[in-house]
C-alpha positions in Angstrom: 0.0 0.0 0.0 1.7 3.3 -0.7 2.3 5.6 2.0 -0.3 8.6 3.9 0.7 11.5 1.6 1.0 9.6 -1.6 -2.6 8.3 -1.3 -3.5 11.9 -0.4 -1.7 13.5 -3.3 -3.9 10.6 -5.5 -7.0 11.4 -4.0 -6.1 15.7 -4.6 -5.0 15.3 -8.2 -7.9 12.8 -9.2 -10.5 15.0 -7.5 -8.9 18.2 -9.5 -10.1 16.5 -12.7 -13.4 15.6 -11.3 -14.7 18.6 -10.3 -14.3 19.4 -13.9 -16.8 16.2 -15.1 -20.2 16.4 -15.5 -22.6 14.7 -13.1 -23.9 11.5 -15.5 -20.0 10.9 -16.0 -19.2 10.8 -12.4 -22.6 8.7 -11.7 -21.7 5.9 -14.0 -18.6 5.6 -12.6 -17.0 4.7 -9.2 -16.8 8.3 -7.7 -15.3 9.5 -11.0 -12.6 8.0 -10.9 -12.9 5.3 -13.1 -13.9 4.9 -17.0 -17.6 4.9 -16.8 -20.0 2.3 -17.0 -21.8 1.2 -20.5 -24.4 -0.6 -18.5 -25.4 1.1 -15.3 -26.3 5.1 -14.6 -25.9 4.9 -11.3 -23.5 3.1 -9.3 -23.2 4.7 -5.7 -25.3 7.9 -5.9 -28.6 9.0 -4.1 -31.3 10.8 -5.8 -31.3 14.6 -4.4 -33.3 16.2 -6.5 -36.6 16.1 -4.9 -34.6 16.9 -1.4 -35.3 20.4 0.0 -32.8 22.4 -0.2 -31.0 20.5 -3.1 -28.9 23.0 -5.8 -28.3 20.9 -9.4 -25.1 23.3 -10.0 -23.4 21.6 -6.8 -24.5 18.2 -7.1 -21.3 16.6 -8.6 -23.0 12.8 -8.4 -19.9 11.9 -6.1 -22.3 11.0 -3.1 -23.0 7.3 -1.7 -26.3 8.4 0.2 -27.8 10.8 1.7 -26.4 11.8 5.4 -28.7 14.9 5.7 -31.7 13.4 5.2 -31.0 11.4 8.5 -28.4 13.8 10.6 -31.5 15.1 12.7 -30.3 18.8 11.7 -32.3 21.7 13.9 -32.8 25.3 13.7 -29.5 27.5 14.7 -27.3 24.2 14.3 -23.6 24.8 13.6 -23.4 22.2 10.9 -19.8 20.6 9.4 -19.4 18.3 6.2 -16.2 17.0 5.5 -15.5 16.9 2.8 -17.7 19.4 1.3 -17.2 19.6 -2.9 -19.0 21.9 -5.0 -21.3 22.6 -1.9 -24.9 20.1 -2.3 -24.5 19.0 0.6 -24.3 22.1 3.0 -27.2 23.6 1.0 -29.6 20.8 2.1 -28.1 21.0 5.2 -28.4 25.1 5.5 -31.9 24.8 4.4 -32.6 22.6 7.7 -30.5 25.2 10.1 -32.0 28.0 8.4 -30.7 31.3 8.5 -30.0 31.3 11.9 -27.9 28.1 11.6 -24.2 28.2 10.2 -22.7 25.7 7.5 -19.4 25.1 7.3 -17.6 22.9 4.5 -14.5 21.6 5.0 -12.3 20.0 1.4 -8.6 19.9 0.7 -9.4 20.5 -3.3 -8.7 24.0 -4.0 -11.0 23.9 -7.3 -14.3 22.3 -5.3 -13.7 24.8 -2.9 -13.8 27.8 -5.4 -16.7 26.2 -7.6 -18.4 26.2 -3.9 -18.0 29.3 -3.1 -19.6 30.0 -6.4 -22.4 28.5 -5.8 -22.9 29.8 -2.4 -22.9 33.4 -3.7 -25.1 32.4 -6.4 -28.1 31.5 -3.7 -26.8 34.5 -1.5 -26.4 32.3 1.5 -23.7 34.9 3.7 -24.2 31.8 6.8 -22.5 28.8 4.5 -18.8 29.0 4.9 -16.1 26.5 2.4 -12.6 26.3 4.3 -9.9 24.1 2.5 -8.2 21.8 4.7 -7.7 17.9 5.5 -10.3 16.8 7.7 -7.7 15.0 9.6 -6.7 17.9 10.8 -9.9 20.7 10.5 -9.8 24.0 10.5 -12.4 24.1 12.7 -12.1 25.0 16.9 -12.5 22.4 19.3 -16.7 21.7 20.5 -18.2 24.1 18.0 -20.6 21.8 16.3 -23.8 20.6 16.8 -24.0 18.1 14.1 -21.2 16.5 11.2 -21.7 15.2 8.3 -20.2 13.7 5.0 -21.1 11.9 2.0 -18.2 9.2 0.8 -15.2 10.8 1.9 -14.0 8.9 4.7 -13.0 6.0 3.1 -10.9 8.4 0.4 -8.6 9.3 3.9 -6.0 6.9 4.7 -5.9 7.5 8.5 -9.6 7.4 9.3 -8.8 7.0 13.7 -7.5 10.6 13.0 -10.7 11.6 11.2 -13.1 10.2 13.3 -11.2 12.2 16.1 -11.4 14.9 14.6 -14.8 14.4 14.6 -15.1 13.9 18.2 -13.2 16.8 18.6 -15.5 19.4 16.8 -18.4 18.2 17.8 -20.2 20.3 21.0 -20.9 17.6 24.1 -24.4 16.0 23.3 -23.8 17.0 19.1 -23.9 13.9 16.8 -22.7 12.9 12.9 -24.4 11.5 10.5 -21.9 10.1 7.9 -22.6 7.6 4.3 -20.0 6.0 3.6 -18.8 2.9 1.5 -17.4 -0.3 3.7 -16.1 -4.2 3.0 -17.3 -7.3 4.0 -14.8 -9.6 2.7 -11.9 -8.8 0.6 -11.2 -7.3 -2.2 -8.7 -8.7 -4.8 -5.4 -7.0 -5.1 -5.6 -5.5 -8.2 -8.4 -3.8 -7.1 -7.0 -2.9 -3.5 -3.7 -1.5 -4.8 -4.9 0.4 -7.7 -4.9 4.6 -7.6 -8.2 4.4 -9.9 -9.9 2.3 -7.6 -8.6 4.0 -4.3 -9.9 7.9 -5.6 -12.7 6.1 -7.1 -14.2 5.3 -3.0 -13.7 1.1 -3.4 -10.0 0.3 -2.3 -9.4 2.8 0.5 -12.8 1.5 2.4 -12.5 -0.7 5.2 -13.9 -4.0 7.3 -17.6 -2.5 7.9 -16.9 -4.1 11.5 -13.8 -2.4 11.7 -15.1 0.9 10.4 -18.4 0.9 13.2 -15.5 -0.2 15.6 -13.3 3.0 14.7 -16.1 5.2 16.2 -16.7 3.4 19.1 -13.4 3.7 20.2 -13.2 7.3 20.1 -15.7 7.7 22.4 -18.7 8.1 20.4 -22.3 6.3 21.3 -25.7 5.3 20.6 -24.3 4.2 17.0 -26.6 3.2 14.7 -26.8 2.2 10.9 -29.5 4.0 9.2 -29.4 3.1 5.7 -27.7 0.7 4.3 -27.5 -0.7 0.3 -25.3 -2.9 -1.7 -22.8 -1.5 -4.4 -22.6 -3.5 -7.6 -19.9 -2.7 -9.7 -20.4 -3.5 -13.4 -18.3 -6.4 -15.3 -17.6 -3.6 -17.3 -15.6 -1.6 -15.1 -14.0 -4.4 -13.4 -13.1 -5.9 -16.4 -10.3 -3.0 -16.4 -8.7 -4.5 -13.5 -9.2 -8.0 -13.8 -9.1 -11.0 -16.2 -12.9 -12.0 -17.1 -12.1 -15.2 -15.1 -10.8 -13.0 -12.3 -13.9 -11.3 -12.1 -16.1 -14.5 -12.8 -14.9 -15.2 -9.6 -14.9 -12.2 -7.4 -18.7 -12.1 -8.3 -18.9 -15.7 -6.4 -16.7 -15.0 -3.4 -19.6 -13.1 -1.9 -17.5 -9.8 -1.3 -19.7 -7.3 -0.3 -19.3 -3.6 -1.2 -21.7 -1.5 0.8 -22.8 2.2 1.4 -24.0 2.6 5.1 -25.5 5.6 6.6 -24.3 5.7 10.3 -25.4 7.7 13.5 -23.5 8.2 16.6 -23.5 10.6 19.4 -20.8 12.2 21.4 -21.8 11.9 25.2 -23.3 15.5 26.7 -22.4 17.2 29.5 -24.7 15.1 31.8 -23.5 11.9 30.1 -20.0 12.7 31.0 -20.8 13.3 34.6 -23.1 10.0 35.2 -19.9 7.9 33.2 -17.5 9.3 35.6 -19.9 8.5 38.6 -20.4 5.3 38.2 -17.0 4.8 37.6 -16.1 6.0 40.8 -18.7 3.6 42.2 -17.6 0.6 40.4 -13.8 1.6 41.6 -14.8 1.8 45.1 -16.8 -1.4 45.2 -14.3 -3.6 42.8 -13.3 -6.7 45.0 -10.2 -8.4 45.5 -9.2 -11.6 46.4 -7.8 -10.2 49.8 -10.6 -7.8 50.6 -13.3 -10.4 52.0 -16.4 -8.8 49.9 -15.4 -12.3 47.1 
């Protein structure tokens, strides 16, 4: 596997040329990345179009779901998406904060973040905001979200424990995330876990989905829960790229799963924080040992 930055400096230069595509090209495809399909439209992609708040100009058709439509936003919310691109996604989500709210949009491709920017003027929204940055490291200051989300992104960062962190991080106690995402069950075969096409393209940077649902655990996050979940079938045609037709005669048996998931976690409040640390102190006052009698 090549190293951090060089799957970063894929991920930048592929997502350059992207932003340039139009929306059917990147639909057919795997995240754009790839040649597109002869035989299928749509291969990750949600529908957006009859979602509130939805703006055609910055719908790229890079998406995997729809994190929004579940991420619970409210009136006033200080909203993050990592990730951001040409914007579609903090639209729908400023349309749910409302003009009281604030939208922030984090992406590390300095053409996404102008052609967002661009859009944003364009529907004179002054409370949606388009930093560029790695969301492994945001620009954004510690506990000053409500709520994060991002549409098929993470599995494009090669150190998602940092992200996820990072998500932790921003996020106000009691705020929560609601991230789509693509994850594994099973493996892939090499030629499609090591190629640069493949990684930019949202299939050979994902992860275990075990592994991935464990990542968030461990940074403290709770109440997790998958609220969409759907298959991702990619076509002979594309595949056939990568492998031999016998090869991919027989990755379509191996019962590899490819999956976009929609997941919702919490990070514990204020009062959650307090009743954790006192039952901790409980449970450290009453632990026995073998010495102490109480066994």
């Amino acid at each position: 596997m090549k190293k951090e930055q060089e799957l970063k400096n894929i991920v930048k230069e592929r997502y350059t040329k992207i932003a340039e595509q139009g929306r059917i090209e990147n639909a057919s495809s795997c995240c754009g990345a790839t040649t597109p399909s002869n035989k299928v439209y749509n291969i990750m992609m949600d529908d957006y179009s009859e979602t509130e708040g939805y703006a055609e100009d910055a719908d790229l058709g890079l998406g995997c779901g729809l994190p929004t439509q579940f991420a619970k936003i409210q009136k006033g919310d200080t909203v993050v998406d990592l990730g951001s691109g040409a914007g579609n996604d903090c639209f729908v989500a400023r349309h749910e904060t409302g003009a009281q709210g604030k939208v922030i949009g984090i992406d590390f491709t300095p053409i996404m973040i102008e052609k967002a920017r661009a859009n944003a003027d364009k529907l004179g929204y002054n409370n949606v905001e388009f930093r560029v940055g790695d969301i492994d490291n945001m620009p954004v200051g510690d506990s000053s979200a409500d709520v994060v989300v991002s549409n098929c992104v993470l599995n494009l960062v090669p150190n998602k424990k940092k992200v996820i962190g990072e998500m932790f991080r921003v996020l106000k106690p009691g705020g929560h995330f609601s991230v789509s995402d693509i994850v594994l069950v099973g493996e892939l075969p090499e030629a499609l876990r090591t190629d640069a096409e493949m990684y930019a393209g949202c299939v050979a940077g994902a992860i275990q989905k075990e592994d991935y649902l464990q990542l968030m655990l461990e940074q403290g996050f709770e109440h997790l829960l998958i609220q969409k979940e759907k298959p991702i079938v990619i076509p002979d045609d594309i595949l056939g790229k990568y492998l031999s037709q016998e090869e991919v005669m027989a990755f379509n048996k191996t019962g590899t799963g490819i999956f976009s998931i929609t997941v919702y976690a919490e990070k514990p409040g204020e009062a959650d924080k307090k009743a954790n640390k006192e039952r901790s102190e409980i449970q450290s006052k009453s632990t026995c040992t073998p010495n102490s009698g109480c066994c």
